[in-house]
TORTORLUM-801778 format. One line per field, with one value per residue (C-alpha): x, y, z; residue in one letter. Coordinates in steps of 0.05 Angstrom, whole numbers, plus 5000, padded with zeros to 4 digits. Each point is the difference from the previous one (the first is absolute). Last residue first. Layout:
// TORTORLUM-801778
u <- X|...
v <- Y|...
w <- Z|...
aa <- A|...
// end
This chain:
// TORTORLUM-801778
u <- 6307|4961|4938|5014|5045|4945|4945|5041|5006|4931|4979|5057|4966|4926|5035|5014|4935|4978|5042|4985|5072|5011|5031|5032|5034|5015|5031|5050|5026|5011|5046|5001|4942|5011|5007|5017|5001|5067|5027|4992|4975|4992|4925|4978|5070|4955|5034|4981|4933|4995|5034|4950|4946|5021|5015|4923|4968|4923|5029|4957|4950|4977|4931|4995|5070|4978|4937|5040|5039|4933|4978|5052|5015|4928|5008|5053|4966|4943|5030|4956|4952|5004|4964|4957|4942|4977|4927|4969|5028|4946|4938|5048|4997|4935|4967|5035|4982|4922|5007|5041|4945|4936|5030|4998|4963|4965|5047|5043|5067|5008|5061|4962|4970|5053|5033|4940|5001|5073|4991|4937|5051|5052|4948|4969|5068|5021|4939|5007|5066|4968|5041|4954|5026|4946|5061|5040|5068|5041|5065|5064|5056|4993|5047|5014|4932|4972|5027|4942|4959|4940|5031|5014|4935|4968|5037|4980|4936|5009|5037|4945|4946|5031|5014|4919|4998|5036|4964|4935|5008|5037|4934|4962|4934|4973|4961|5061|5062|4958|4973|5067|5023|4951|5011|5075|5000|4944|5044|5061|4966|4971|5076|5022|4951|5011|5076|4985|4945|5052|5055|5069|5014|5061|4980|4937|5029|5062|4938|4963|5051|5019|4929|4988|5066|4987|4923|5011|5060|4955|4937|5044|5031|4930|4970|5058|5045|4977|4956|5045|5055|4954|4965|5064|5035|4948|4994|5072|5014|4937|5011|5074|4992|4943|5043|5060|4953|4970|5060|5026|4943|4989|5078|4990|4938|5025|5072|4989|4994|4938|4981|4983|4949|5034|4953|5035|5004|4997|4930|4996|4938|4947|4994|5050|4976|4929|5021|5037|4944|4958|5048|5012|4927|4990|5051|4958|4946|5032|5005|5048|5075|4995|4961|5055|5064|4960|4979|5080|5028|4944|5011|5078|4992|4954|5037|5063|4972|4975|5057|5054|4958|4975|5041|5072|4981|4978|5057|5054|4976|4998|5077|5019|5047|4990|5015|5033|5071|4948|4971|5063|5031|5054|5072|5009|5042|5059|5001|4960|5024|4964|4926|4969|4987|5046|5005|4926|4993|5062|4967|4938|5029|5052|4933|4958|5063|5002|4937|4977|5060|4990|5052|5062|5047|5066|5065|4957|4999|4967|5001|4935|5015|5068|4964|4941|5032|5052|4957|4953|5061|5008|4935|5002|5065|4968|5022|4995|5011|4964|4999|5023|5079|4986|4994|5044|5051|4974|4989|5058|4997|4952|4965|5062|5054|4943|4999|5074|5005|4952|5026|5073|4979|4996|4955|4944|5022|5024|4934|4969|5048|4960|5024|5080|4967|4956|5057|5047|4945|4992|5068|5008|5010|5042|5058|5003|5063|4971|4936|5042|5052|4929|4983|5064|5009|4942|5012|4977|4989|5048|4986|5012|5057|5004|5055|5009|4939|4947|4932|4968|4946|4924|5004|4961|5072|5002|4935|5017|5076|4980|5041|5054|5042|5063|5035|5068|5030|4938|5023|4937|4974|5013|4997|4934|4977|5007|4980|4929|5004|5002|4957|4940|4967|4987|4950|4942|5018|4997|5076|5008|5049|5045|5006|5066|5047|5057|5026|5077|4996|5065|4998|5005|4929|4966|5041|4970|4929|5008|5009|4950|4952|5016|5033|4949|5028|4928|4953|5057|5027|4935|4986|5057|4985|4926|5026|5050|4950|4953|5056|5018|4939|4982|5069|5054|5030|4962|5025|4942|5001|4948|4951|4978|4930|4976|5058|5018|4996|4975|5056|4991|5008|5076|5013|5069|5065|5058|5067|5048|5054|5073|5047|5000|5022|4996|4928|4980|5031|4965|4935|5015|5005|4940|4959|5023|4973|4925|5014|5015|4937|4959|5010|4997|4957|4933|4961|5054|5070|5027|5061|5013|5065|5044|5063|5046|4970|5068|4980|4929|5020|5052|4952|4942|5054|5043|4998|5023|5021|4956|5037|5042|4987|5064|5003|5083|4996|4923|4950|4981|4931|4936|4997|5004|4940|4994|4936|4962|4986|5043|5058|4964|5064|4990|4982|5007|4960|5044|4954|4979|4927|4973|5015|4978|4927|5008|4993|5077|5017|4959|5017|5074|4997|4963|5049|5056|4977|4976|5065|5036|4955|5035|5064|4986|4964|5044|5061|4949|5011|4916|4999|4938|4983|4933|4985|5009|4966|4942|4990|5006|4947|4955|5006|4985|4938|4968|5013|4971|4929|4998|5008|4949|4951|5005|4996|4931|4973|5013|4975|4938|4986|5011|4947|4950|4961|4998|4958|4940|5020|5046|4944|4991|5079|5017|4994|5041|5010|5073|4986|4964|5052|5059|4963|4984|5065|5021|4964|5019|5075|4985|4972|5064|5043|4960|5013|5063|5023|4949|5041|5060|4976|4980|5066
v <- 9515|4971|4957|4925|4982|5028|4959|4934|5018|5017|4921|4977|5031|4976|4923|5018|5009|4946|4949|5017|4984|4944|4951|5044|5024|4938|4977|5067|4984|4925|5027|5001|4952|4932|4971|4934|4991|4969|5029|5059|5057|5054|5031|5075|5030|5029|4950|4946|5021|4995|4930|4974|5026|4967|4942|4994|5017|5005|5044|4990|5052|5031|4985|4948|4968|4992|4963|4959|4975|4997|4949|4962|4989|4985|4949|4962|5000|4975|4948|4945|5015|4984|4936|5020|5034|4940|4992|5039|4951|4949|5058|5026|4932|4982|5072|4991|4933|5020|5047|4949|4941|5052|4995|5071|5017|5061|5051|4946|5040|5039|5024|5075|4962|4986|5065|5030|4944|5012|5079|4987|4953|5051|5062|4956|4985|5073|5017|4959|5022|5077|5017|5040|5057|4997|4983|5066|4984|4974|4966|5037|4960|4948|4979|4931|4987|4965|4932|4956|4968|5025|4991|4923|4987|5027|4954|4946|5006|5000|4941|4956|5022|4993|4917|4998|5030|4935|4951|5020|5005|4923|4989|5008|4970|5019|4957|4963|5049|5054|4958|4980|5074|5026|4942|5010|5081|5003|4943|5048|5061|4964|4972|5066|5033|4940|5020|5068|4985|4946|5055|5004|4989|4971|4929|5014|5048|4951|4939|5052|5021|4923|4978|5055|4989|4919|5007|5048|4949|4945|5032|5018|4935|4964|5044|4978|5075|5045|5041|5000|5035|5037|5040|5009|5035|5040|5029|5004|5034|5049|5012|5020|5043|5032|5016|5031|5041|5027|5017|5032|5044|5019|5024|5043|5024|5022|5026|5047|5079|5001|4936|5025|4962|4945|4930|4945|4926|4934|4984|4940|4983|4995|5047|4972|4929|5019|5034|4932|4964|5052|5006|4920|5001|5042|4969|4939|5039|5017|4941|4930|5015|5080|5015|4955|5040|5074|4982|4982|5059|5047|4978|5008|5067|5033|4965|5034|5064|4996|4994|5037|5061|5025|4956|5002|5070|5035|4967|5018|5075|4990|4982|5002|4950|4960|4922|5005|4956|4946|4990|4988|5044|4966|5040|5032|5068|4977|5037|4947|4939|4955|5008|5059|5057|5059|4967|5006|5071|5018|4972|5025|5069|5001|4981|5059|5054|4967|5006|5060|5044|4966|4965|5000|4951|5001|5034|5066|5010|5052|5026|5007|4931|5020|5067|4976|4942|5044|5051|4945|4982|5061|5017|4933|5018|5065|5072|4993|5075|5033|5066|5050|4979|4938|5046|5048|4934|4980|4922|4963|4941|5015|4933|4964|5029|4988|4928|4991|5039|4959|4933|5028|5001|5058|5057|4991|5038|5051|5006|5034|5061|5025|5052|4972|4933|5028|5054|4937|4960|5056|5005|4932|4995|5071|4971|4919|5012|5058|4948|4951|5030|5037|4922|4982|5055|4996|4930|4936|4948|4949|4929|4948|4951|4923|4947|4937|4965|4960|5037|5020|4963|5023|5049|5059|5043|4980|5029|5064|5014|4976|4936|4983|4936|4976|4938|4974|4931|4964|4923|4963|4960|5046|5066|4985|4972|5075|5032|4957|5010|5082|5005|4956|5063|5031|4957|5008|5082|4986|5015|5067|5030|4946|5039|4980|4941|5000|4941|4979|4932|4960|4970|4921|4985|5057|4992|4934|5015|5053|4962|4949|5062|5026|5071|5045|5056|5029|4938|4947|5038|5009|4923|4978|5058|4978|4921|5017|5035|4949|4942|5048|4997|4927|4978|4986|4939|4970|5050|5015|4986|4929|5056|5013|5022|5057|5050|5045|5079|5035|5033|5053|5063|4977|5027|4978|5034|4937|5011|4947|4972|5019|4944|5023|5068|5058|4994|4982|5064|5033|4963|5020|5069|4998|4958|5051|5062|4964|4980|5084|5021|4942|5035|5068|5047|4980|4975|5005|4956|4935|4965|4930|4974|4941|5000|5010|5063|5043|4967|5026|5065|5002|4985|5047|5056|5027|5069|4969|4935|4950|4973|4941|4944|4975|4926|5002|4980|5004|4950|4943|4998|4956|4992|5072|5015|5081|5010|5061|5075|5009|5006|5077|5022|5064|5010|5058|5003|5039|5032|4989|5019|4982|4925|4992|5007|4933|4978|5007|4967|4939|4998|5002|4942|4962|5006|4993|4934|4960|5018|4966|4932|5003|5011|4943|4946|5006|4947|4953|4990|4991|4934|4979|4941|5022|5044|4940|4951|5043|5017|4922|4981|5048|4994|4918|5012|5055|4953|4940|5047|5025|4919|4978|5052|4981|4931|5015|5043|4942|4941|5045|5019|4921|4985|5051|4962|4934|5056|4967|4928|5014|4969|4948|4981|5013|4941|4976|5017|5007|5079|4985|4951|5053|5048|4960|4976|5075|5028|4966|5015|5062|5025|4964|5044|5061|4981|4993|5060|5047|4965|5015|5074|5006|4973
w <- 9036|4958|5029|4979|5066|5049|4965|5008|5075|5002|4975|5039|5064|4971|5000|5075|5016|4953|5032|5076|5032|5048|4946|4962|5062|5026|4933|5004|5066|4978|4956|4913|5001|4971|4936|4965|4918|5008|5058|5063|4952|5031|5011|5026|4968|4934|4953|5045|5002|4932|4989|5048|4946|4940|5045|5029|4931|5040|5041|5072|5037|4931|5006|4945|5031|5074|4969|4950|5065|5044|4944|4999|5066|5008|4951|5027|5083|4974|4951|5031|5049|5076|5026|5058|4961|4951|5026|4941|4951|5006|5000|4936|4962|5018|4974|4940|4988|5015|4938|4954|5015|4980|4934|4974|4940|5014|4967|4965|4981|4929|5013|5006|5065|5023|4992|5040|5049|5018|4992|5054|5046|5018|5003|5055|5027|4999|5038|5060|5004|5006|5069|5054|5048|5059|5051|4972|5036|4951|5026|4980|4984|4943|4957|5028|5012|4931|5021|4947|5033|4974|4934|5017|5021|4940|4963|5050|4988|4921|5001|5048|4949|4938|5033|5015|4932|4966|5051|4988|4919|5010|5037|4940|5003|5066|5058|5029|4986|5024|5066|5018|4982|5049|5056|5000|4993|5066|5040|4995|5021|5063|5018|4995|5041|5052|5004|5005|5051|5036|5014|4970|4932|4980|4988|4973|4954|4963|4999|4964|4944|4994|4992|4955|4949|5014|4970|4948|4966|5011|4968|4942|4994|4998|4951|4946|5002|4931|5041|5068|4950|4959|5062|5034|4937|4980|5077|5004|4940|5000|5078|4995|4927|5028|5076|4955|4953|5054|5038|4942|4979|5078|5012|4924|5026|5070|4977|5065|5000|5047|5037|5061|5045|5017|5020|5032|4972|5046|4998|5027|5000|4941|4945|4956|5010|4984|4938|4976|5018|4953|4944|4993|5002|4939|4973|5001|4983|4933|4973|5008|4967|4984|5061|5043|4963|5004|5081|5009|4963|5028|5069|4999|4963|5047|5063|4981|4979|5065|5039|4958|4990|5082|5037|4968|4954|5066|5043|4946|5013|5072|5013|5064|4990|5075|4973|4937|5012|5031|4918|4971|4933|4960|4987|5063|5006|5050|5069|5044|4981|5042|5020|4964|5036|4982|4932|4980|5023|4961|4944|5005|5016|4936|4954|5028|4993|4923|4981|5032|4973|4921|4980|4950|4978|5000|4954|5004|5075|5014|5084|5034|5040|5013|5037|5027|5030|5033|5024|5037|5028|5032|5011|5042|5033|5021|4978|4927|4972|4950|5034|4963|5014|4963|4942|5012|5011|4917|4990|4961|5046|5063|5008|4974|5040|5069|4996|4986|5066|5029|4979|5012|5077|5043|4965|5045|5052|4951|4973|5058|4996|4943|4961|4991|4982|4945|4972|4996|4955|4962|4976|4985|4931|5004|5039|5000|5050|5042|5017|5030|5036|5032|5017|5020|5048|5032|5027|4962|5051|5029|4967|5066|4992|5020|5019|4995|4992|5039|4993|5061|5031|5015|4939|5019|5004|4928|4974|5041|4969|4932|4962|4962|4998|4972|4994|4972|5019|4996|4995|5023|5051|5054|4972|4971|5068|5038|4933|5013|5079|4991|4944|5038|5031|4932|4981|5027|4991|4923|4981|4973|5065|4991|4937|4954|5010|4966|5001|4972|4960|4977|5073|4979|5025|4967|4942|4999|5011|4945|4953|5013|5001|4926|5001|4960|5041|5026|4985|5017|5062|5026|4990|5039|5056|5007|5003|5056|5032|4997|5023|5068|5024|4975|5039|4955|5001|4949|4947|4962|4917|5017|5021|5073|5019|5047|4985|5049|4999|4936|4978|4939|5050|5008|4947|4972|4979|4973|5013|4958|5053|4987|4983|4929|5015|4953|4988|5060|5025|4956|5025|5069|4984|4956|5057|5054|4970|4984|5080|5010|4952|5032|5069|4974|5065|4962|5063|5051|5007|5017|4957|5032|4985|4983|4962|5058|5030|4973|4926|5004|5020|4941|4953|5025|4987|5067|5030|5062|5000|5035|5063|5000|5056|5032|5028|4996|4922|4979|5023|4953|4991|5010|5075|5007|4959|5017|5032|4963|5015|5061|4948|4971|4952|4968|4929|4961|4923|4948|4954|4926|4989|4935|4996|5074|4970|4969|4930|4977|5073|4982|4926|5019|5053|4958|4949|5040|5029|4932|4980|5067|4982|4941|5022|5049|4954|4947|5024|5025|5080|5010|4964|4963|5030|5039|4932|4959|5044|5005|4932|4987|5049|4976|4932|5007|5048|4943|4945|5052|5000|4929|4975|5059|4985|4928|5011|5039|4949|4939|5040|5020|4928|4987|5048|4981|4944|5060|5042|5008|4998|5063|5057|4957|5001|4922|4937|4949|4925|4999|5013|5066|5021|4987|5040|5053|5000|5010|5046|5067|4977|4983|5069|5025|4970|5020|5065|4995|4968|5049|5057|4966|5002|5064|5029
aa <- X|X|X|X|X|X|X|X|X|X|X|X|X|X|X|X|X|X|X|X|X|X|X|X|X|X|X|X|X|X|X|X|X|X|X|X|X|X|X|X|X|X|X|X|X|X|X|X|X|X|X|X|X|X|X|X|X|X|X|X|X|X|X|X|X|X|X|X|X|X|X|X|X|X|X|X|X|X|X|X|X|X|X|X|X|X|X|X|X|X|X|X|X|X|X|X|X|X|X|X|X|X|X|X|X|X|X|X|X|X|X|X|X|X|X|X|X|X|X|X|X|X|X|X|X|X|X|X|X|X|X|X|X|X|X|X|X|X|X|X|X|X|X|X|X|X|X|X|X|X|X|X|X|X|X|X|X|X|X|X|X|X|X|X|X|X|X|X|X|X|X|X|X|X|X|X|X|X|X|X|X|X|X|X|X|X|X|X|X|X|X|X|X|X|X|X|X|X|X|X|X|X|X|X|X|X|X|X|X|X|X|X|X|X|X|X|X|X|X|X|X|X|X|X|X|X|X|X|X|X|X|X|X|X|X|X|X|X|X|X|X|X|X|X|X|X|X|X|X|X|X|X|X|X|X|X|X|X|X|X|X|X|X|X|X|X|X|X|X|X|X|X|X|X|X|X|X|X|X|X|X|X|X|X|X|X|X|X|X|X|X|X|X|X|X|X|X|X|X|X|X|X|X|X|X|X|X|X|X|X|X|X|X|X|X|X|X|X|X|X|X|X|X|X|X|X|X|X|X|X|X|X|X|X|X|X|X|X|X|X|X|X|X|X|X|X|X|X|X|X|X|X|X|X|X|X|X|X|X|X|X|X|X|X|X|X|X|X|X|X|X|X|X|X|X|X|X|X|X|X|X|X|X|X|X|X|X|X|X|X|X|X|X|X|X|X|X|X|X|X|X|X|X|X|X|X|X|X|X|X|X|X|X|X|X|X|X|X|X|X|X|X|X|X|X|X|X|X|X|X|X|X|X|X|X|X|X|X|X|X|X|X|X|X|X|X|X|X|X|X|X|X|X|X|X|X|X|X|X|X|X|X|X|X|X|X|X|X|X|X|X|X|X|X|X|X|X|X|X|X|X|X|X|X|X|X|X|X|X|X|X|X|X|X|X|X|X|X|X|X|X|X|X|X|X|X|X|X|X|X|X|X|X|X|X|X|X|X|X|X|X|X|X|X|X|X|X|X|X|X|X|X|X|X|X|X|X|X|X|X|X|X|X|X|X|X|X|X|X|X|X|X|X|X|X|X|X|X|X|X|X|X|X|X|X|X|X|X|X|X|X|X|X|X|X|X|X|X|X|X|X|X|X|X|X|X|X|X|X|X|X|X|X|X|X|X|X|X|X|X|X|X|X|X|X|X|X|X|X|X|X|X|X|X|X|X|X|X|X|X|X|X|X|X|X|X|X|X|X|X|X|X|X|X|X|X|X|X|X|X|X|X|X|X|X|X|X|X|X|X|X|X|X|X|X|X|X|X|X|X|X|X|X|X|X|X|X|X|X|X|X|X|X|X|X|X|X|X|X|X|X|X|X|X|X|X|X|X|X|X|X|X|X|X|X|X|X|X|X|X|X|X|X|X|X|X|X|X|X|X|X|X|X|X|X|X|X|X|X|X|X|X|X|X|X|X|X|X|X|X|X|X|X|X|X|X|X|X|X|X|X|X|X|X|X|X|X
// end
């Protein structure tokens, strides 16, 4: 709709321009009003046809894509077995990059029926109302056929419940593949749904209820990013039952959200054909849930008993060795040793390790040491077919992210691909505090001052940029004062951080200083007053409404009447008002430049406030030093020393009294460029990879990642991610550091 609007009204646009062009070129005249800017009418003609030939292109494509991908039929003879492909390699890459790869045991199940409400109304008892039992000794398959093709798996933190859905989707998909009236199974995280959807597309089943319609949506687009099966086709197998669900990690599902599971799969069953669904989920998240699920039947993981384990390590032999003489030492690991997670956990952080050497003492007694082991261990390993990083880096990078995914909103295992500013609230992270408050800040003003005092000295003398300096310093100085001072900056990128910020805040002021001042310059005086005029008496219409209080009100009223009866008296008594109005415009950019760094979110990595109250920061300084290089390199332009108009210096000092009272309306890009800045930060300290896929593919070839799709990550177990994420990143980088040392020494 936006765009046809855009069509037409660039349409009309021409129309209007046209005959005047056509009558100005057949030697007639323009509207008064137009005679200005008759050189620019054909221009015009030529941008606005442009628009509207991009703009209907862009209509057209979408309106065909979408017919052809609404049309395209889902019963195509290729869609299936290709669709099944797509299946079995995921499936493969998922259980070649998991820790379940390495361990191969036989998970038992038991059956747990008090766990969900079977759907009664939905299902066609068996003959003589008889319910079969689970089998004993039975494969995931088997279970899941006995429970009628729906089932809720429930077990602990890392006891195998995606190993034993991962086991179902290949058995289902064989039979898929041998049976064309089979449904395809399709795993899904259930960590990637958001809850309901606040707006309805034209794609949305009207029936649907907007619960029911956002998850719907979630799983469409799922299926598209992670089996590249387009969303109108799956809609229809959806409808038709060609799709079994496996869904993964009720357990991942931001707790807002969770709740509504059990009426969402309760209304997917009802509206659609679902002939195959299965569920997993931990014991204690589940038990929170206020309602059940509604499924067949459901089965509880039994833990690994003694047996299994020592089976275990007397099948890998030698390899393990060390890991058997740890849990035979120390009767405190085989309470932890329950789930496959743990026991995978423990294989790799004693794999090919000496049992006299566990035996003299280096033995991980805690879960933490445990896992602390494990890290240390695949992190210390070579891996000559990936790339290699240093301890800090890469134990600092795996802790940002894990801290990032525990608390994000939404999908809470996945490694993110963009950063947001509320996923950093809490980082204790004082080393990107010191360069964020004590080097981004002022470099920041230095270089926006000095760009914008070095563009106004250059244009009208070097008191002008003197002045743009010493408003500029008086802004600075003035409340709020949002920075902190850190007191330990040791070991930080600080010149390289302050040479870049710098540089980014002089390009910034030079460009928009310049390019205000010839703008309003080369704008007929009355145009530039006008365009001043509405920006101000829009700005301060916006504060007097909001404020609250008659003396702020009357303050701004006041401050208003001062800038109207100055710059009526400069434009009156002075010579160059277009000088006036150019600076006055410097003036009001500058301000709000300043403004916008003050603003800037510079929080989110800061923990620890500092509690010296007679600790002072040296801003003040860094604008001085800011505007003497500007001068300096003005001067060595060859600017006026003593020239200035006195009309540029008192438009400065208009344009940023004007500005001052802008504090209510919140600065463009603030929130963008902080991002960005905190993201380089995390990266010049070694807190973020600055080759994000270089490095997921390193983790993943340590077991800390798997890969989950197409350039998609996420933590090898939720267990694992906690840890990272509570651990002290240096401590533990110094672990991989000794580990690494351990492994050189000769033996």
């Amino acid at each position: 709709m936006l765009r046809v609007a855009l069509v037409v009204l660039t349409l009309s646009l021409t129309l209007v321009l046209l005959p005047i062009a056509i009558n100005v070129g057949t030697g007639g005249t323009a509207p008064d009003f137009l005679a200005p800017y008759v050189g620019w009418t054909w221009p015009a003609i030529g941008v606005l046809w442009l628009v509207a030939i991009v703009t209907g292109l862009w209509e057209l494509r979408s309106r065909r894509l979408g017919v052809t991908l609404t049309a395209r039929s889902a019963d195509q003879p290729r869609n299936r077995p290709n669709a099944l492909a797509r299946v079995d390699r995921y499936y493969a890459e998922r259980v070649a990059g998991s820790l379940a790869a390495r361990t191969r045991l036989a998970l038992a199940v038991e059956e747990s029926p008090e766990a969900v409400v079977r759907p009664y109304d939905l299902l066609v008892q068996p003959l003589h109302g008889e319910v079969h039992e689970v089998r004993q000794n039975a494969d995931i398959a088997e279970v899941f056929d006995d429970l009628q093709d729906s089932m809720l798996i429930l077990g602990a933190p890392g006891a195998g419940k995606t190993t034993l859905l991962l086991e179902l989707a290949r058995a289902l998909a064989a039979t898929a593949h041998q049976q064309a009236d089979q449904p395809i199974p399709l795993l899904l995280d259930l960590s990637g749904w958001n809850g309901p959807i606040a707006t309805r597309r034209e794609d949305d089943d009207p029936g649907d209820s907007p619960l029911l319609a956002g998850f719907v949506r979630w799983l469409l687009d799922d299926l598209h990013s992670r089996y590249q099966i387009p969303p109108p086709v799956g809609r229809v197998w959806l409808r038709n039952g060609s799709l079994a669900l496996l869904l993964d990690g009720v357990d991942e599902i931001a707790p807002a959200h969770r709740v509504k599971l059990t009426p969402v799969l309760e209304e997917l069953q009802q509206r659609y054909l679902v002939g195959q669904l299965a569920v997993t989920c931990r014991i204690h998240d589940y038990e929170l849930l206020p309602q059940p699920l509604k499924l067949y039947g459901a089965v509880r993981i039994r833990p690994l008993s003694r047996a299994q384990v020592l089976d275990y390590f007397a099948s890998a032999g030698r390899e393990l060795a060390g890991a058997r003489a740890a849990i035979e030492q120390d009767d405190e690991l085989w309470d932890l040793i329950t789930s496959p997670l743990m026991l995978n956990v423990m294989a790799l952080a004693y794999q090919g390790r000496d049992a006299d050497e566990i035996a003299a003492g280096a033995v991980a007694d805690h879960r933490r040491d445990l896992f602390d082991t494990y890290l240390s261990e695949v992190l210390a390993r070579p891996r000559p077919a990936s790339r290699q990083y240093d301890s800090r880096t890469a134990v600092r990078s795996l802790w940002c992210l894990a801290w990032w995914t525990r608390t994000r909103a939404g999908d809470r295992t996945a490694v993110p691909r963009w950063l947001t500013p509320n996923g950093w609230y809490g980082l204790p992270l004082p080393a990107v505090g010191y360069l964020a408050h004590m080097v981004c800040l002022p470099a920041l003003f230095a270089g926006l001052v000095g760009g914008a005092a070095l563009a106004v000295a250059a244009l009208y003398g070097v008191l002008a940029g003197v002045a743009v300096g010493a408003m500029s310093l008086l802004l600075v100085h003035i409340r709020p004062r949002p920075w902190r001072v850190f007191r330990d900056g040791s070991g930080q990128p600080r010149l390289l951080v302050a040479v870049a910020m710098v540089a980014t805040g002089a390009v910034a002021g030079f460009g928009w200083a310049l390019a205000g001042a010839l703008v309003f310059a080369a704008l007929p005086g009355w145009l530039a007053l006008a365009v001043l005029g509405a920006t101000v008496a829009a700005s301060y219409g916006v504060e007097l409404i909001l404020s609250e209080g008659h003396r702020r009100r009357l303050l701004l009223g006041l401050r208003l009447l001062v800038v109207v009866v100055g710059s009526w008296l400069v434009l009156t008594l002075f010579d160059h008002p277009s000088t006036f109005l150019a600076c006055a415009a410097v003036g009001m950019i500058v301000a709000q430049g300043i403004r916008l760094v003050k603003a800037l979110p510079m929080d989110h990595l800061v923990h620890q406030v500092n509690d010296e109250p007679r600790a002072r920061d040296r801003m003040d300084l860094w604008v001085v030093g800011g505007l003497a290089a500007a001068v300096l390199v003005a001067l060595a332009l060859g600017a006026d020393p003593v020239g200035s108009r006195v009309e540029a210096v008192l438009g400065i000092v208009a344009g940023v009294v004007t500005a001052k009272a802008w504090r209510r309306r919140p600065p463009l890009f603030a929130g963008p460029i902080s991002r960005l800045m905190h993201g380089l930060l995390l990266r010049w300290t070694g807190y973020l990879p600055w080759r994000r896929r270089a490095f997921l593919r390193y983790a993943a070839d340590r077991y800390v990642l798997t890969r989950t799709g197409r350039d998609e990550y996420a933590f090898i177990h939720l267990l694992v991610r906690d840890h990272l994420a509570e651990c002290h990143p240096d401590t533990l980088a110094a672990k991989v550091e000794r580990r690494i040392a351990s492994r050189r020494r000769p033996r």
